[in-house]
Every structure is written in C-alpha cells, then in structure tokens.
mmCIF file of the C-alpha atoms, coordinates in Angstrom:
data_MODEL
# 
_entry.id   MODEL 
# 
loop_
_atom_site.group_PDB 
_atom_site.id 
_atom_site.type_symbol 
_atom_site.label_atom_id 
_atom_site.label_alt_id 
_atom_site.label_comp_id 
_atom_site.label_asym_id 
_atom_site.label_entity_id 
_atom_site.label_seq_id 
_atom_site.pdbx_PDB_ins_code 
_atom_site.Cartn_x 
_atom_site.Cartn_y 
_atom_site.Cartn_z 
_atom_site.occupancy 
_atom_site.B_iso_or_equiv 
_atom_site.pdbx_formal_charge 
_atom_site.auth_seq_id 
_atom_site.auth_comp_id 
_atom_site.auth_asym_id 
_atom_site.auth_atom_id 
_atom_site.pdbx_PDB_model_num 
ATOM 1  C CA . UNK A 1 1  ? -3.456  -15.151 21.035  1.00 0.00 ? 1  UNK A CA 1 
ATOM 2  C CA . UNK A 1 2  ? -3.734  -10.974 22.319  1.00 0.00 ? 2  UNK A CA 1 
ATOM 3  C CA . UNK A 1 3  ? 0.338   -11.727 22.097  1.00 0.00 ? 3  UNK A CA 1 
ATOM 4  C CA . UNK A 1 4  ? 0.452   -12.398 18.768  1.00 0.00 ? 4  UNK A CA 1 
ATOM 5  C CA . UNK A 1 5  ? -1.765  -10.047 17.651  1.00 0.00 ? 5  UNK A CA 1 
ATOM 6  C CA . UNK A 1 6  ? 1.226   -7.344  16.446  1.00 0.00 ? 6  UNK A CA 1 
ATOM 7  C CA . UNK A 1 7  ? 2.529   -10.170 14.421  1.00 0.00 ? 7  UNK A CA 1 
ATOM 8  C CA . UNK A 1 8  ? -0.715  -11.332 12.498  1.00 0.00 ? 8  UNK A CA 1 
ATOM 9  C CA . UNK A 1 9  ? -1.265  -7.491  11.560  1.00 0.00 ? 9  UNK A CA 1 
ATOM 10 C CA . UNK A 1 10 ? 2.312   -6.919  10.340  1.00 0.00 ? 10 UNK A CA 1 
ATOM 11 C CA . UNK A 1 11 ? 1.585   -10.304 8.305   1.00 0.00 ? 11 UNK A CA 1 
ATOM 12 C CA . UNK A 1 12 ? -1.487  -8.677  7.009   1.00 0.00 ? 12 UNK A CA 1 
ATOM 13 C CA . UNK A 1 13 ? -0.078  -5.788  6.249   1.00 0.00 ? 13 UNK A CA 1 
ATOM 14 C CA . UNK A 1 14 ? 2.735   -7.392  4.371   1.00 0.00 ? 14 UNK A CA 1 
ATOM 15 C CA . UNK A 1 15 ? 0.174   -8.922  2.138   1.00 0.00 ? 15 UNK A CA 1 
ATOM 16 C CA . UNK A 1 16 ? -1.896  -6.177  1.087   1.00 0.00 ? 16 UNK A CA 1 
ATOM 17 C CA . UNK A 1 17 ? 1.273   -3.962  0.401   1.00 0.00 ? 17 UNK A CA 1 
ATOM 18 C CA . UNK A 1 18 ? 2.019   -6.850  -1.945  1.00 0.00 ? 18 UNK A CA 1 
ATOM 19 C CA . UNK A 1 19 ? -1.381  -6.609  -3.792  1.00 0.00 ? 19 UNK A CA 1 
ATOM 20 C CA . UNK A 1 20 ? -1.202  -2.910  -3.963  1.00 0.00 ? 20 UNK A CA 1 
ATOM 21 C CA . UNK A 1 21 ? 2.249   -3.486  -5.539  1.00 0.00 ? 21 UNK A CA 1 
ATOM 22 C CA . UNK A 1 22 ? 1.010   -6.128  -8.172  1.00 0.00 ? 22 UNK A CA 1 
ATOM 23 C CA . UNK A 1 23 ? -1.929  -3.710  -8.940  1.00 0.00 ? 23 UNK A CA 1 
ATOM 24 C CA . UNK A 1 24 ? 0.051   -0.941  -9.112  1.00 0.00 ? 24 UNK A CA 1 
ATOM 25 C CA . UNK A 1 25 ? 2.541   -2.907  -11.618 1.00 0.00 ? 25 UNK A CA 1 
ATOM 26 C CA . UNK A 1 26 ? -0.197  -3.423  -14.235 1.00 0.00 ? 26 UNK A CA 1 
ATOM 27 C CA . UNK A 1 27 ? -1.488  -0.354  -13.896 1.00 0.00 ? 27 UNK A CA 1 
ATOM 28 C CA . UNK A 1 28 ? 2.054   1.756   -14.519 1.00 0.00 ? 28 UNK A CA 1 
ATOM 29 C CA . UNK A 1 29 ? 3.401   -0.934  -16.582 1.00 0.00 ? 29 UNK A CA 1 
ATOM 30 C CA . UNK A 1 30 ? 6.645   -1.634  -14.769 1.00 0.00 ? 30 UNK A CA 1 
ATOM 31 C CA . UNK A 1 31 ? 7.995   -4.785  -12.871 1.00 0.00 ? 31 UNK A CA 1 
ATOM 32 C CA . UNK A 1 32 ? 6.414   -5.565  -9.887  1.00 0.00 ? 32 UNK A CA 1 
ATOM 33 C CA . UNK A 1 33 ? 9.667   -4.643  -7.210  1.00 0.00 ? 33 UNK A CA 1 
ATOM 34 C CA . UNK A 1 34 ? 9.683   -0.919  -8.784  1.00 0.00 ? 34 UNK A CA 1 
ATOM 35 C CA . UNK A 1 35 ? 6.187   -1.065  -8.236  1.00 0.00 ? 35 UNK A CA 1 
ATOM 36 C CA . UNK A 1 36 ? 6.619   -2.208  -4.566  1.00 0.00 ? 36 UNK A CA 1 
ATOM 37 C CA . UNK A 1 37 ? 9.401   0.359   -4.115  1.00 0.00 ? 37 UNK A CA 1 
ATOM 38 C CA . UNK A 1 38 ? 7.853   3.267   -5.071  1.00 0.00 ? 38 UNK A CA 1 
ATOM 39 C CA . UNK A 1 39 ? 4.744   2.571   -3.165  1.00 0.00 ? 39 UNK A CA 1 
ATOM 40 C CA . UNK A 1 40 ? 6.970   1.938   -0.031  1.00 0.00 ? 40 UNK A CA 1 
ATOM 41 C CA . UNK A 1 41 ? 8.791   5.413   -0.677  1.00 0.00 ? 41 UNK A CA 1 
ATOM 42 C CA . UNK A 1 42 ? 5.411   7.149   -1.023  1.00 0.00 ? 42 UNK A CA 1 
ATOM 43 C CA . UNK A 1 43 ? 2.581   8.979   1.439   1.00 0.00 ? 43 UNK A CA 1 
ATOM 44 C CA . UNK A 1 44 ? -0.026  6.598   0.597   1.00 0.00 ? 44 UNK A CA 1 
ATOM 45 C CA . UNK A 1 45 ? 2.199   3.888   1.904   1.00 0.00 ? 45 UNK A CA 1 
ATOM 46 C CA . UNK A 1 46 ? 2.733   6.208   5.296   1.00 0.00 ? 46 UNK A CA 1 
ATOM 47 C CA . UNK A 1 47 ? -0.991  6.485   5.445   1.00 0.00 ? 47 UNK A CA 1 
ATOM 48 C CA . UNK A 1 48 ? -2.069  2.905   4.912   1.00 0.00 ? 48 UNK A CA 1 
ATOM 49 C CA . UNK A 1 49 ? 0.076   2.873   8.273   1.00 0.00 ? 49 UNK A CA 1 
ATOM 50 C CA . UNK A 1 50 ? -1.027  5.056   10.322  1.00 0.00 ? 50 UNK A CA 1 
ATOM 51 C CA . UNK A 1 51 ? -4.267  3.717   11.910  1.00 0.00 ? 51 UNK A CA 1 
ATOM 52 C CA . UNK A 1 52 ? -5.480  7.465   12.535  1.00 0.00 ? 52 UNK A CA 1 
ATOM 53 C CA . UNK A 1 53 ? -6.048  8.110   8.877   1.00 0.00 ? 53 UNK A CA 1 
ATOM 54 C CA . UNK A 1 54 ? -8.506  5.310   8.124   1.00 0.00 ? 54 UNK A CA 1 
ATOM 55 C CA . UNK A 1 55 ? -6.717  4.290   4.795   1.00 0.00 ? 55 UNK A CA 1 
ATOM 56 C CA . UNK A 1 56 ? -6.169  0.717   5.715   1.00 0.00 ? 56 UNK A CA 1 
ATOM 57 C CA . UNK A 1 57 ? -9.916  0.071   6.160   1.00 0.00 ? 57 UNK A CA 1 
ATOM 58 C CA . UNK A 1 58 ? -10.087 0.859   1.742   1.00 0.00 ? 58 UNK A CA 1 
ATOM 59 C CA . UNK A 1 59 ? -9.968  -2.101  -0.451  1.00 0.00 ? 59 UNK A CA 1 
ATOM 60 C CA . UNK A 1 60 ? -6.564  -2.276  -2.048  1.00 0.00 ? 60 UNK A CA 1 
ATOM 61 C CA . UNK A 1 61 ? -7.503  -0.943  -5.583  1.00 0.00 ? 61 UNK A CA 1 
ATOM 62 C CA . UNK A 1 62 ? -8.849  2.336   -3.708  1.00 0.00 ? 62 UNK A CA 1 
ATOM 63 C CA . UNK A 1 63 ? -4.923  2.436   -2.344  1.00 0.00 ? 63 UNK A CA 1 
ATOM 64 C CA . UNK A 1 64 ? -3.712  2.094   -5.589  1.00 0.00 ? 64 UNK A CA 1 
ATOM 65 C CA . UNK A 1 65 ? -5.733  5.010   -7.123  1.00 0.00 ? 65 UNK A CA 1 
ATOM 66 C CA . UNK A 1 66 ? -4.532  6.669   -4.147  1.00 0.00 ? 66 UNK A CA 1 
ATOM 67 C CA . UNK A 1 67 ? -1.002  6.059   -4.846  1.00 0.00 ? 67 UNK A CA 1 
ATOM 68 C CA . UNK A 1 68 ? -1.597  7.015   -8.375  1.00 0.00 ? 68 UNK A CA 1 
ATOM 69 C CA . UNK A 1 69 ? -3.252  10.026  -7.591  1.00 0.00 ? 69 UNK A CA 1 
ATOM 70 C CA . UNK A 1 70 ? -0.373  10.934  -5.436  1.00 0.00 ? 70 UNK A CA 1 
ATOM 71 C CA . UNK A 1 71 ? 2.010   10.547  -8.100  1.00 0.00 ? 71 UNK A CA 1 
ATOM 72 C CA . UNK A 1 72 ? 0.002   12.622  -10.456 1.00 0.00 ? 72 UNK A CA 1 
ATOM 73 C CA . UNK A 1 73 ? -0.105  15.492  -7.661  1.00 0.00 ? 73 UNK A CA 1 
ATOM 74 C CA . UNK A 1 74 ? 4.066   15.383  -7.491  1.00 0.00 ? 74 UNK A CA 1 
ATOM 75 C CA . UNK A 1 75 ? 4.009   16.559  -11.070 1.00 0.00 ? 75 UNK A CA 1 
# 
C-alpha cells in the first residue's frame, strides 16, 4: 500500500482540481476546460500543491474564492 501512496494522492488531487474547475465554471460563466486552464496557470493552483501552505486541507469552494480572489488582485 505505502507504495502506492504517491499515486492515490495524485488521483486525489486530480479530482479536486476538477471540482474547483466545475465550480469555478459556474461561477465565471465560461466552459469548464477554460475554467480548468486558468486555474492550472494560476498561484492558487501552485499553492493547493505545495503541502507547506496548508491550502489543500480547504474545502474546494474556499479554493475557488481563492482563485477568484486572485484574479481580482491581477487587476
């Protein structure tokens, strides 16, 4: 099982990038693979990542705020 364990997060991961995608498609009103290609080109998606920033504990509509807010902060 401890070998696998890389693989099972990555899976994980790959899920709840998808659910922050589909949330972030309703929110900003645009098809779900620009959603999922901005959020992939963004910090938020760097930080859900990166263990050492906590983001990945957050449910995934926290993320999404976080991605929005991001965007907002670009501007």
């Amino acid at each position: 099982m401890g070998g696998n364990l890389p693989i099972i997060q990555e899976i994980i991961m790959s899920n709840r990038i998808g659910a922050v995608a589909v949330l972030l498609s309703k929110m900003l009103n645009v098809d779900s693979l620009r959603a999922l290609k901005m959020f992939y080109e963004s910090k938020t998606c760097e930080h859900l990542h990166d263990k050492s920033t906590g983001l990945y504990l957050y449910g995934d509509l926290y993320v999404a705020d976080e991605f929005i807010l991001e965007m907002q902060n670009r501007q």
